[in-house]
C-alpha positions in Angstrom: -105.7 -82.8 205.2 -106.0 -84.2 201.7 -108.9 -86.9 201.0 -107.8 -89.9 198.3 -110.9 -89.5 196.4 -110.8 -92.9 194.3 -114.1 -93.9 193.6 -116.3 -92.5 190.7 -119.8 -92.4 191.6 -122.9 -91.2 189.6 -125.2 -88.6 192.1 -128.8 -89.5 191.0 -132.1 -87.9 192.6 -135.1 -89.1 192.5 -138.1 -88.0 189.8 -142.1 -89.3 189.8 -143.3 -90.1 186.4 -146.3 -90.9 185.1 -147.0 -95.0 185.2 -150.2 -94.3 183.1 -152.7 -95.2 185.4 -152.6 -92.4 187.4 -150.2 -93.1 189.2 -146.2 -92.2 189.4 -143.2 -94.6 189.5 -140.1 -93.3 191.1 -137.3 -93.2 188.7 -133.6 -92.0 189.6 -131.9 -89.4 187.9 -128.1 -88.7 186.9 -127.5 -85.3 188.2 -123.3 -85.8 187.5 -120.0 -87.7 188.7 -118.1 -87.5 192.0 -115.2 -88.2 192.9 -115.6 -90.1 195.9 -113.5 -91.8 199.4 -116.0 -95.0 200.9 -115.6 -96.2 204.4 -117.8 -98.7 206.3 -119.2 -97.5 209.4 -119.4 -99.9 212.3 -121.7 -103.2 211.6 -124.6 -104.0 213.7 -127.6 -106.8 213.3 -130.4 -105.9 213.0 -133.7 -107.7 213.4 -135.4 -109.2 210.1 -138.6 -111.6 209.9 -137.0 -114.6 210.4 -133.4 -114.2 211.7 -131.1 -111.4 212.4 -129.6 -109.3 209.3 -126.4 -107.6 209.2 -126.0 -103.9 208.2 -122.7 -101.3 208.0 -123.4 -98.4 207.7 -120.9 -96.5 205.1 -119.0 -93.0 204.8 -118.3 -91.8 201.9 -116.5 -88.7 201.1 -117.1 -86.2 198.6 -115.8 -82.6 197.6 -117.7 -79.6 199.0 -119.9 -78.1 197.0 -122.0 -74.8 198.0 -125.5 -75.4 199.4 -127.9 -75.4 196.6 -125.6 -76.7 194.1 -127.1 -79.3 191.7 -123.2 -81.3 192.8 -124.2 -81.4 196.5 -125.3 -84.6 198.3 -128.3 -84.4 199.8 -130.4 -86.8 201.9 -133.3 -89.1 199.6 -130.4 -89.2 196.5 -128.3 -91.7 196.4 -124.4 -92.7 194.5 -124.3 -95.2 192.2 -120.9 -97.4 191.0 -122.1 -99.7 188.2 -124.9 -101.7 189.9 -124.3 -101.0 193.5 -126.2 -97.8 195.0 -125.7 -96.3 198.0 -128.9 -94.4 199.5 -127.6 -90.7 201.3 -128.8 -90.7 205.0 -127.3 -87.8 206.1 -124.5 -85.1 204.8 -122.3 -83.0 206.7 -119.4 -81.5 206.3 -115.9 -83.1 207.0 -113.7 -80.4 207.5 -113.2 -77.3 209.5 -112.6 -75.5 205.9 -115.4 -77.0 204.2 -113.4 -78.6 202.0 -115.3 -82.2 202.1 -118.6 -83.7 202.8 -119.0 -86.6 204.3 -122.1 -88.6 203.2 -123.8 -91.0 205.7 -124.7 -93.8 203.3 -126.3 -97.6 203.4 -126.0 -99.5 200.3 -129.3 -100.9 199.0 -130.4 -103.3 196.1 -130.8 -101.1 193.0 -134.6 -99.9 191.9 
């Protein structure tokens, strides 16, 4: 099975640094590009403060890369594509072969 991987997205991590007070903003780091497959999950509402907000969960597919590797997905990073960022849930892989990943993903408002 061959994956259309379509999508360029930018793999960022997260870093503290310093906000001078003693403190530490979070600030998102480029790690490198991916070639990547996006899917919506199935939608469901969820509850907000004042009315019901929708959500859909995404997929989003990836090449395989070795545990450990600087290029794999992991949970707390998140794929950007311009201004739109999508914050990594869960990973797992795709395929019997290990051939893809498969990124559970929501997209969130950019920091």
């Amino acid at each position: 099975m061959r994956e259309m991987l379509n999508r360029r997205l930018v793999l960022e991590a997260p870093l503290a640094e310093d906000d001078g007070f003693g403190g530490a903003d979070r600030v998102w780091t480029a790690l490198g590009t991916l070639w990547a497959k996006i899917e919506p999950g199935t939608g469901r509402e969820a509850a907000g403060e004042e009315f019901p907000l929708g959500q859909v969960p995404l997929r989003i597919t990836v090449r395989a890369a070795p545990m450990g590797a600087m290029s794999r997905p992991e949970p707390g990073q998140r794929l950007r594509e311009g201004t739109r960022c999508y914050a990594i849930l869960a990973v797992t892989e795709k395929d019997q072969a290990g051939r893809y990943l498969t990124c559970f993903a929501r997209e969130e408002a950019p920091a």
